[in-house]
NUFI-350990 format. One record per residue (C-alpha): x, y, z. Coordinates in nm, 3 decimals, always signed. Layout:
N
<rec x="X" y="Y" z="Z"/>
...
***
This chain:
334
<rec x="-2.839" y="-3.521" z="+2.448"/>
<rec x="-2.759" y="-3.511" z="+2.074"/>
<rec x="-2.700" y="-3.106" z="+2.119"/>
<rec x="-2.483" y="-3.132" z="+2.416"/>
<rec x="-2.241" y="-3.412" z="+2.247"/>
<rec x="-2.264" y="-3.197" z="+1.930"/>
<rec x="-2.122" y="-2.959" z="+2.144"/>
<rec x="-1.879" y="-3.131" z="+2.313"/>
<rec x="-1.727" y="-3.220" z="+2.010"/>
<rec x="-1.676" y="-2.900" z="+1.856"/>
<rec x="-1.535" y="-2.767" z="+2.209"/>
<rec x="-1.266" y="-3.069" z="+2.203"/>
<rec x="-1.213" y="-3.023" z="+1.839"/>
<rec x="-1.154" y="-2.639" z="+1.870"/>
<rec x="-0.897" y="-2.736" z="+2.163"/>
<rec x="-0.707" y="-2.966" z="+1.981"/>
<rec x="-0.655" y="-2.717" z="+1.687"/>
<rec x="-0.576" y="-2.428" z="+1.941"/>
<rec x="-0.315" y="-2.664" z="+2.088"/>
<rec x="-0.140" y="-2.747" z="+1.802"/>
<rec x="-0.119" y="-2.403" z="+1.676"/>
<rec x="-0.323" y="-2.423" z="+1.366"/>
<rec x="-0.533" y="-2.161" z="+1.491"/>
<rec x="-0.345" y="-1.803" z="+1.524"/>
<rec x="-0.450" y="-1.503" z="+1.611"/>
<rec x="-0.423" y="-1.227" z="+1.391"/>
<rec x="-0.132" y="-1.000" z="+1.540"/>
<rec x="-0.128" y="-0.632" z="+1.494"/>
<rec x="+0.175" y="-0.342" z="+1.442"/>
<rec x="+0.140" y="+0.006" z="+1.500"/>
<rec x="+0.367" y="+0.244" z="+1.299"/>
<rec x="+0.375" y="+0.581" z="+1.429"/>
<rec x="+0.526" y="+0.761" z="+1.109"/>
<rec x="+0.580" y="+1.158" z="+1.012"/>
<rec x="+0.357" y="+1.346" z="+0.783"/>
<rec x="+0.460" y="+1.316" z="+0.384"/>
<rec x="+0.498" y="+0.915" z="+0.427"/>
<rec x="+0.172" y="+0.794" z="+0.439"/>
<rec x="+0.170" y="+0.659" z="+0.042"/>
<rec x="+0.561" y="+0.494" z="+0.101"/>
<rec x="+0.377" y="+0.297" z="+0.401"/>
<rec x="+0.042" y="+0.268" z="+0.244"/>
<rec x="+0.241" y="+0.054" z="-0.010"/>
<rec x="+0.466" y="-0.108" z="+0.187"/>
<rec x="+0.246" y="-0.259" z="+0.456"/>
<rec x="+0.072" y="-0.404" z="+0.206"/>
<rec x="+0.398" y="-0.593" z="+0.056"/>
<rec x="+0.558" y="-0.675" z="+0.394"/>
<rec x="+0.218" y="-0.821" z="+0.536"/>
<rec x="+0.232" y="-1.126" z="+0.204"/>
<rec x="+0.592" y="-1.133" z="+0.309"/>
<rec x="+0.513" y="-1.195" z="+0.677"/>
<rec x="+0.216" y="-1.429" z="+0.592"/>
<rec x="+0.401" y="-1.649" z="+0.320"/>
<rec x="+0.689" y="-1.666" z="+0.613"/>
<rec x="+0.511" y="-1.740" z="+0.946"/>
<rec x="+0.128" y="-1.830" z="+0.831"/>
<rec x="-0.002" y="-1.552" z="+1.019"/>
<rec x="-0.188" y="-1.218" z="+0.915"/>
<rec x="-0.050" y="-0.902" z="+1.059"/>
<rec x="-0.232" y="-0.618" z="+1.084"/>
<rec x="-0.059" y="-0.265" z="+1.072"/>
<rec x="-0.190" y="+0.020" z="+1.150"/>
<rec x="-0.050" y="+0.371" z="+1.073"/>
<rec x="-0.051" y="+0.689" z="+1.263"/>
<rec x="+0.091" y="+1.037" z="+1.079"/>
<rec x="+0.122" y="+1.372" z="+1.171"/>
<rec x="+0.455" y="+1.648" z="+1.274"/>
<rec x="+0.752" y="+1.399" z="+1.375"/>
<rec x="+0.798" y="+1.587" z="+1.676"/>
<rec x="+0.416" y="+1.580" z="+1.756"/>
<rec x="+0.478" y="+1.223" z="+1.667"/>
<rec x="+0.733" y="+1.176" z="+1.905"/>
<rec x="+0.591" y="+1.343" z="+2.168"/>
<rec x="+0.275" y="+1.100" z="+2.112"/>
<rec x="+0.489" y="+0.835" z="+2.185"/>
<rec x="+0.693" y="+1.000" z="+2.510"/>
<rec x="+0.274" y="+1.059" z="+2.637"/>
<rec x="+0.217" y="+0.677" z="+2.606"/>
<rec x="+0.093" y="+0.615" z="+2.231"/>
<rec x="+0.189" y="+0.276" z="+2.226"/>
<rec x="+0.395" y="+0.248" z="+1.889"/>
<rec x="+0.557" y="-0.067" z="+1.824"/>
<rec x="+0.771" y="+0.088" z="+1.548"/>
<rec x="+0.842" y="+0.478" z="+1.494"/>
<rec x="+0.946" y="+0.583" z="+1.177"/>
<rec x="+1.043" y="+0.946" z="+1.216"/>
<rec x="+1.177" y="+1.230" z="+1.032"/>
<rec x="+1.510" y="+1.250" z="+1.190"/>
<rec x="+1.711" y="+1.128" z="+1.473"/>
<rec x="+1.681" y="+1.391" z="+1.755"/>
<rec x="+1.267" y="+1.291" z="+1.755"/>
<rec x="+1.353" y="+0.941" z="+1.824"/>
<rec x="+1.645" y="+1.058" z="+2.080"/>
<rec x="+1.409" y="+1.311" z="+2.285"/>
<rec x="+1.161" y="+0.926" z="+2.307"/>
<rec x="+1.450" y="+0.778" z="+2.521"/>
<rec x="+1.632" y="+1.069" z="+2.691"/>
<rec x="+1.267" y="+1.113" z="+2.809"/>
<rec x="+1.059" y="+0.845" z="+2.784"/>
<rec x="+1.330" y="+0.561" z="+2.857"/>
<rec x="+1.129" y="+0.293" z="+2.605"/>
<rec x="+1.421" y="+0.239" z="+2.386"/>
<rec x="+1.801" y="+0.230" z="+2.420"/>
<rec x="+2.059" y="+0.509" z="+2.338"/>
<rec x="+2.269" y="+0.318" z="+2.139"/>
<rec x="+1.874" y="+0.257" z="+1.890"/>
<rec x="+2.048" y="+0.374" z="+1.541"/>
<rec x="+2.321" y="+0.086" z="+1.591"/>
<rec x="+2.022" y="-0.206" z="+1.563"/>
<rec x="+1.995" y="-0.170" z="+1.183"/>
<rec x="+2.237" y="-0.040" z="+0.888"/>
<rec x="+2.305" y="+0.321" z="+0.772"/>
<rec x="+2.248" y="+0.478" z="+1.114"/>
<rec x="+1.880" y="+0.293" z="+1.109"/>
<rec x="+1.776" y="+0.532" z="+0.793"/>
<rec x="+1.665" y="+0.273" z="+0.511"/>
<rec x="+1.637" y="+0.544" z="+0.315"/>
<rec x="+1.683" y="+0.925" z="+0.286"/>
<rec x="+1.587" y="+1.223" z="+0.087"/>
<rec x="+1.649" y="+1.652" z="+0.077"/>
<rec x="+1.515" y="+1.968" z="+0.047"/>
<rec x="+1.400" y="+2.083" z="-0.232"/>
<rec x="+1.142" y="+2.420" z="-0.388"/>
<rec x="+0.794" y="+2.397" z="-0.496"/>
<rec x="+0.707" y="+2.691" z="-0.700"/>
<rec x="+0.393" y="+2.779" z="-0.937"/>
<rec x="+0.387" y="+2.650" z="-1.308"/>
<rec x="+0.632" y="+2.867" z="-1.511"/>
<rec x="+0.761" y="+2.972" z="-1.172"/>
<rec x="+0.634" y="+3.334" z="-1.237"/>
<rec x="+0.830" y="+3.476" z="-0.955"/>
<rec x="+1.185" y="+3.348" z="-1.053"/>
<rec x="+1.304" y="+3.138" z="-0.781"/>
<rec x="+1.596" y="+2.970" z="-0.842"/>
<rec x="+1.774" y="+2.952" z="-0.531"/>
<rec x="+1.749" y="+2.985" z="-0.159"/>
<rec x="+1.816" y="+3.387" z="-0.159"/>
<rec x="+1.530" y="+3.417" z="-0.337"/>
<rec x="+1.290" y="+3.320" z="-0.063"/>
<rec x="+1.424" y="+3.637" z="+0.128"/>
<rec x="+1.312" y="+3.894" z="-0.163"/>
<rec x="+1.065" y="+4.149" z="-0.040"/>
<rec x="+0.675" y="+3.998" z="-0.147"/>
<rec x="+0.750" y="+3.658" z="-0.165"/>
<rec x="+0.546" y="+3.426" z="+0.057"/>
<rec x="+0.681" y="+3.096" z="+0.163"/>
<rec x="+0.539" y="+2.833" z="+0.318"/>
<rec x="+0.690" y="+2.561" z="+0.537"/>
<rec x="+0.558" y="+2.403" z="+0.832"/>
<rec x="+0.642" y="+2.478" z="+1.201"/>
<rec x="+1.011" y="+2.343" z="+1.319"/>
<rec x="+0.899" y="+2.324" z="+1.669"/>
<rec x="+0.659" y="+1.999" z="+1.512"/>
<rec x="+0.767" y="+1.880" z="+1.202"/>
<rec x="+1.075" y="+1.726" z="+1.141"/>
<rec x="+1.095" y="+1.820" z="+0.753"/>
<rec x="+1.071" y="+2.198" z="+0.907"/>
<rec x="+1.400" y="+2.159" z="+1.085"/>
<rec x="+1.518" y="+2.034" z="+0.772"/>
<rec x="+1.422" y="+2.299" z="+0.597"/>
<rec x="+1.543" y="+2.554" z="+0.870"/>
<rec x="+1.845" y="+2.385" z="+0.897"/>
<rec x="+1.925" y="+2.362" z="+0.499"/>
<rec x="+1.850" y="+2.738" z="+0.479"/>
<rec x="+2.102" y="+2.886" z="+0.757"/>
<rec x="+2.368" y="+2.609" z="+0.616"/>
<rec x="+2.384" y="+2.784" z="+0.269"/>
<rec x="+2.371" y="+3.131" z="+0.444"/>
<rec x="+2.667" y="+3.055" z="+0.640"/>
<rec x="+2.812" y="+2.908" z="+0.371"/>
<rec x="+2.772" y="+3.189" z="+0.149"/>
<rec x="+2.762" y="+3.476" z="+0.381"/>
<rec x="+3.051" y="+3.367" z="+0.586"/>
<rec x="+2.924" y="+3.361" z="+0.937"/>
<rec x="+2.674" y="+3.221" z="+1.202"/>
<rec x="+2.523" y="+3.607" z="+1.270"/>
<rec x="+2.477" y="+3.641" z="+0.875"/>
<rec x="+2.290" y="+3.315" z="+0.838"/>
<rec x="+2.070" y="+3.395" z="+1.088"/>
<rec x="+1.970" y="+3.728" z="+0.971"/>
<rec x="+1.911" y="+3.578" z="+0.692"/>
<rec x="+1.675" y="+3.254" z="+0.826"/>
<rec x="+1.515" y="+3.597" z="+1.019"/>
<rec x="+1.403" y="+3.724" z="+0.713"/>
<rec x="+1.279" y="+3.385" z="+0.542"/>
<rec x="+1.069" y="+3.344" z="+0.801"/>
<rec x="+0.937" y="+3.753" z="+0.790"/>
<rec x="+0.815" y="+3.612" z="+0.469"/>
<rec x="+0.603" y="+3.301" z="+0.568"/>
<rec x="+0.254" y="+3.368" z="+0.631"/>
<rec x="+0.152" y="+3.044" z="+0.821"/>
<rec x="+0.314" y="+2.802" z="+0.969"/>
<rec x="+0.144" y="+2.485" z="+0.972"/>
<rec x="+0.221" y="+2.192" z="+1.235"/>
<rec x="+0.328" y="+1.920" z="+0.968"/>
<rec x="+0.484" y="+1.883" z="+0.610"/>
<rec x="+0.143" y="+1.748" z="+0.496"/>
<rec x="-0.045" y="+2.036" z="+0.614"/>
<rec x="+0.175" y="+2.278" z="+0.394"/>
<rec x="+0.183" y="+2.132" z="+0.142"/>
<rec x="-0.202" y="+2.088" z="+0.130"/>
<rec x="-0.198" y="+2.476" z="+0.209"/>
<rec x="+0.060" y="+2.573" z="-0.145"/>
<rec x="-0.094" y="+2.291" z="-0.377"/>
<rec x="-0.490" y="+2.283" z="-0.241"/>
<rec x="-0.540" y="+2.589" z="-0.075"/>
<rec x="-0.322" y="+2.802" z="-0.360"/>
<rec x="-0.133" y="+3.013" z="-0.056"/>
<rec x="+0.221" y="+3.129" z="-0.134"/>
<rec x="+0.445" y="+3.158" z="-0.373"/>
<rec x="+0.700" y="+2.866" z="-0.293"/>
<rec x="+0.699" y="+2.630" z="-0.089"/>
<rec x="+0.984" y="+2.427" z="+0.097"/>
<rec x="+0.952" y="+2.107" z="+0.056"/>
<rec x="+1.050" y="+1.739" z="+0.097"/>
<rec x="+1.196" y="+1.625" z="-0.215"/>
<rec x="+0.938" y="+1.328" z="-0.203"/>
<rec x="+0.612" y="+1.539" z="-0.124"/>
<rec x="+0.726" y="+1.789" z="-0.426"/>
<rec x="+0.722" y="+1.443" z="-0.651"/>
<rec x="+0.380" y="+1.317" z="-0.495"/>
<rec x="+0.261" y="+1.709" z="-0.584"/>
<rec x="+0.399" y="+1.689" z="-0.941"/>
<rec x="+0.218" y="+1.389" z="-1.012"/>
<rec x="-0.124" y="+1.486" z="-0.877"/>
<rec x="-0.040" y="+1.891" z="-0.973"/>
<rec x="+0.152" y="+1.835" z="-1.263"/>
<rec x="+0.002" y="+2.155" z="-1.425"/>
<rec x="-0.006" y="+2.359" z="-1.157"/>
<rec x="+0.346" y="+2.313" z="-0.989"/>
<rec x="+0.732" y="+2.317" z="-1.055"/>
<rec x="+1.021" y="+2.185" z="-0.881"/>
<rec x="+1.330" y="+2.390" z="-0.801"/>
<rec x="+1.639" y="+2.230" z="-0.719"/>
<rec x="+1.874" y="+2.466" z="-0.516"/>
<rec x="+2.259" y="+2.521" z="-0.505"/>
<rec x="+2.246" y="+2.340" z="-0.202"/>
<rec x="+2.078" y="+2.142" z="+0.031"/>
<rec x="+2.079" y="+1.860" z="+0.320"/>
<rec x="+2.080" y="+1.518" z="+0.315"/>
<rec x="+1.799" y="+1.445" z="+0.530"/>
<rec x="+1.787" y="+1.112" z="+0.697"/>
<rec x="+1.442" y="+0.967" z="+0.828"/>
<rec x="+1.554" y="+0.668" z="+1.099"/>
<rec x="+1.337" y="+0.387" z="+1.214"/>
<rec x="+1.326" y="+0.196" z="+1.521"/>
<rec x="+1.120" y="-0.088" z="+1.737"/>
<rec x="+0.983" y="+0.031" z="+2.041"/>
<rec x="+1.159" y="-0.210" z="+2.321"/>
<rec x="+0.899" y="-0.096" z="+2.600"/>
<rec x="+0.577" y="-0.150" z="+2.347"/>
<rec x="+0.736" y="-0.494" z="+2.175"/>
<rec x="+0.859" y="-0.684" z="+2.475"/>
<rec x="+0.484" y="-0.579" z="+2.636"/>
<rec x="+0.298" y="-0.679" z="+2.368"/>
<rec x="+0.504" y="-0.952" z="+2.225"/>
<rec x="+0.541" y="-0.817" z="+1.876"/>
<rec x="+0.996" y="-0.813" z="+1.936"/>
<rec x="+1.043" y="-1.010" z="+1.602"/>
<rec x="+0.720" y="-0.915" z="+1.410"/>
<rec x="+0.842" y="-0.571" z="+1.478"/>
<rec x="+1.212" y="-0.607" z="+1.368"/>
<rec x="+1.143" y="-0.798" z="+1.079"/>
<rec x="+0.890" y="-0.515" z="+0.961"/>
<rec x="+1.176" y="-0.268" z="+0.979"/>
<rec x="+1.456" y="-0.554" z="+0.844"/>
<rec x="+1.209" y="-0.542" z="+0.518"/>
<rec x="+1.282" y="-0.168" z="+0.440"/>
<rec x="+1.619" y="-0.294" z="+0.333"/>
<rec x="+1.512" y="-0.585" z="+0.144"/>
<rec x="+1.459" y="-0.575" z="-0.253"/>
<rec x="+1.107" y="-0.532" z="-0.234"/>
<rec x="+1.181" y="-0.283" z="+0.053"/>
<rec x="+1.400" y="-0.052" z="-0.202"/>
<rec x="+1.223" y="-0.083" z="-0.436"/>
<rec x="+0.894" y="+0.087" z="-0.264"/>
<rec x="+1.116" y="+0.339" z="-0.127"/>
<rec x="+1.210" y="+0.432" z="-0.457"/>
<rec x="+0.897" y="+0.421" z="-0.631"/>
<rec x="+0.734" y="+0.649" z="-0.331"/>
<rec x="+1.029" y="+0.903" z="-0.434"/>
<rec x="+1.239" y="+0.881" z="-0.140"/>
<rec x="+1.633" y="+0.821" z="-0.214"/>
<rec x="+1.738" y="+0.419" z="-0.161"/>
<rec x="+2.027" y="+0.349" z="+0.041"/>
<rec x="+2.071" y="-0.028" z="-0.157"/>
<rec x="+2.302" y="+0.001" z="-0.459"/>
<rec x="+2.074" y="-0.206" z="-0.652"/>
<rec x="+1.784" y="+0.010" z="-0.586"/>
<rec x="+2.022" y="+0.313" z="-0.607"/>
<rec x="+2.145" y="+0.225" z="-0.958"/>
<rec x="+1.788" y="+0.138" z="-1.074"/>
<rec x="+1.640" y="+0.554" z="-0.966"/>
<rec x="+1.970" y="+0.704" z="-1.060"/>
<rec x="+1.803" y="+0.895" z="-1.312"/>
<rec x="+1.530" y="+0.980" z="-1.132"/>
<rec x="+1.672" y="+1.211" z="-0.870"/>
<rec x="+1.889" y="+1.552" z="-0.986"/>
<rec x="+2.277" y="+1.535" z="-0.875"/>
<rec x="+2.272" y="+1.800" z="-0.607"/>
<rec x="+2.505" y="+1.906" z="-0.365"/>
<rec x="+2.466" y="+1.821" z="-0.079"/>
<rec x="+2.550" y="+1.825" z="+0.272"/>
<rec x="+2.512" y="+1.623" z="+0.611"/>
<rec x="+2.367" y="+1.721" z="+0.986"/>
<rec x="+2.672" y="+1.574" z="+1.133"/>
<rec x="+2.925" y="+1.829" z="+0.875"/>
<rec x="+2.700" y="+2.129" z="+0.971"/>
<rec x="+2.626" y="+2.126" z="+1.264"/>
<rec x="+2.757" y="+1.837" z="+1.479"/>
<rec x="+2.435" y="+1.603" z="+1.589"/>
<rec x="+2.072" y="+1.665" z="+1.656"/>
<rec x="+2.102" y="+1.719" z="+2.010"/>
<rec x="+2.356" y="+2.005" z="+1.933"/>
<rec x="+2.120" y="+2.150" z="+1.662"/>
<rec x="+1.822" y="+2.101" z="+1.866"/>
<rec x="+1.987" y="+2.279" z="+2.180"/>
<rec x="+2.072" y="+2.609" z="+1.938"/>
<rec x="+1.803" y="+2.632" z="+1.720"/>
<rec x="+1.481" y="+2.450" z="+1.817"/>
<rec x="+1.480" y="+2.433" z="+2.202"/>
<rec x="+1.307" y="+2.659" z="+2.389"/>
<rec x="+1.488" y="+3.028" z="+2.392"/>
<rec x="+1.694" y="+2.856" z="+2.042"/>
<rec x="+1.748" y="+3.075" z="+1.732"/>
<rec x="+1.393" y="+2.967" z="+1.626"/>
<rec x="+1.241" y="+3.147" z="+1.894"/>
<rec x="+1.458" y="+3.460" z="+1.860"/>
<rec x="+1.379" y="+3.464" z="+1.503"/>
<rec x="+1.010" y="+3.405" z="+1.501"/>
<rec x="+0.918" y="+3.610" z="+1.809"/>
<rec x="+1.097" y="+3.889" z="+1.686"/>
<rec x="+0.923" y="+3.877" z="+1.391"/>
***
C-alpha cells in the first residue's frame, strides 16, 4: 500500500509540473543547408541555442543536413522535412515553391536584404607559388590547365561559378556567342565534376587533382587555414556577388509547430552575435557594424550582381541550367 501511494504521488506530482509548464520538451530544428557552410552553422547553432535557452527556458536541438543546394532543394521538394533552408541562391529556394508549394512566392520579402544575411563571391584556388600563373579568369581556358568546380546542375556555388565566368567573357569579349565559347572551353578543361562545392574542394586540396580550382571565397579561406602551405588565393578582375538566402519552411513549421522557433533562428543571423559568426566563418556581413569590423579582411573586388547580368534566377536558370540550357550544350558537346 506504501508502493502504490508512493506512486500516486509522484504521478500527481509529475502532473502538476506538466501543467504548469515547468516541464518542456526539448524542441528540435532542422536546417537543410548547402555544402561549404557546415563550420558557419556548426558555430552558430551553438550560439543561437544559449540565445534561445536564456530567452524561452527551453533547449533546442538543431540538426544540420549539407550537400549540392540544388540536391538540397530537391530533398526538400521530395519531402525532407526542413524547417529552415539555407541555400546557395534564390532560384533553389524558388524551384521549392513553384514545385513543392511549402512556402510562399513573395519568401525573400520575410527578412532584410532579399532574406541573404550574408553574402560572399567567387574567387581562385591555385597551388602554393601558383606555378601555373593564374591570375585571371582567361587563364582557366589555356591549353593543360585542369580546373575543378563542381557540377551546376547540383551545386549552387557551380552556377556561381558558371555564371561569374560567362559574365566577364561577355564583358570582355563583347557578346553572348563569345562568352559561351569561352565557358565551352573552361569546362573542356575540367576533369571531374563533382556534385557539391565540398566535394571539390576536397578533390583540389585532399585529393591534389587540378591545377585551380573555383571556389567560394569562404571555402578558399577555410582551405588557407587548414592548407596554408599548400594553397593560394587568386582574386580575379571580376566576379559575382553571390547571395546565399534563408527561409522557414511554412508547410514543415505550421506542422510541426516550430513557426517562431524557426523565425527567430533565422532573425539571429542578423543579430550582433549573428554577424559576427558570419564574419569569422569568412562569409561577407551584410550589418555595417560587422561590415566595418572584416573590412580588412576581404580584398576590394569588383564586382557584379545576378539581377545586372542576367535579370533573376528563373531567367538564368531557364538559359543556362535547365534542361537543353547552355550547360547542356556546352558539356555534352564536350
Amino acid at each position: 500500500m506504501k508502493l502504490i501511494k508512493h506512486l500516486t504521488h509522484l504521478t500527481v506530482a509529475a502532473s502538476l509540473v506538466a501543467a504548469s509548464g515547468l516541464a518542456t520538451a526539448q524542441q528540435t530544428l532542422l536546417n537543410v543547408s548547402y555544402d561549404p557552410t557546415r563550420e558557419l552553422y556548426s558555430e552558430f547553432n551553438t550560439a543561437f541555442a544559449k540565445y534561445w535557452k536564456a530567452k524561452s527556458g527551453q533547449d533546442v536541438a538543431i540538426k544540420q543536413s549539407h550537400g549540392g543546394s540544388g540536391k538540397q532543394a530537391r530533398s526538400v521538394i521530395d519531402g525532407l522535412e526542413a524547417d529552415v533552408v539555407t541555400l546557395a541562391l534564390a532560384g533553389d529556394i524558388d524551384a521549392i515553391h513553384n514545385l513543392a508549394k511549402i512556402i510562399p512566392a513573395d519568401w525573400q520579402k520575410r527578412l532584410p536584404n532579399n532574406a541573404s544575411p550574408y553574402t560572399s563571391t567567387i574567387v581562385l584556388v591555385v597551388r602554393q607559388g601558383n606555378p601555373k600563373g593564374i591570375k585571371d579568369w582567361d587563364d582557366l581556358v589555356k591549353p593543360g590547365i585542369s580546373v575543378i568546380t563542381p557540377n551546376p546542375k547540383t551545386s549552387g556555388g557551380a552556377r556561381w561559378n558558371y555564371l561569374a565566368a560567362w559574365e566577364y567573357a561577355r564583358r570582355k569579349y563583347g557578346s553572348t556567342a563569345k562568352a559561351k565559347e569561352f565557358v565551352a572551353a573552361l569546362y573542356k578543361n575540367v576533369p571531374v565534376l563533382d556534385s557539391g562545392a565540398r566535394g571539390s574542394s576536397v578533390s583540389f586540396a585532399q585529393r591534389a587533382q587540378g591545377d585551380v580550382f573555383i571556389s567560394w571565397e569562404n571555402e578558399a579561406y577555410l582551405l588557407e587555414k587548414k592548407f596554408g602551405n599548400k594553397i593560394d588565393i587568386v582574386y580575379p578582375s571580376i566576379s559575382i556577388l553571390a547571395e546565399p538566402p534563408v527561409t522557414i519552411v511554412d508547410r514543415t513549421v505550421d506542422r510541426r509547430g516550430t513557426r517562431k522557433l524557426a523565425e527567430e533562428y533565422l532573425k539571429y543571423l542578423y543579430s550582433d552575435e549573428g554577424q559576427d559568426i558570419a564574419g569569422k566563418n569568412f562569409y561577407r556581413p551584410t550589418s555595417a557594424k560587422a561590415k566595418a569590423k572584416y573590412d580588412k579582411v576581404f580584398p576590394k573586388l569588383q564586382l557584379f550582381t545576378l539581377e545586372q547580368a542576367f535579370g533573376n534566377w528563373a531567367k538564368a536558370d531557364k538559359e543556362h541550367f535547365a534542361d537543353g540550357g547552355s550547360f547542356d550544350q556546352i558539356y555534352t558537346a564536350k
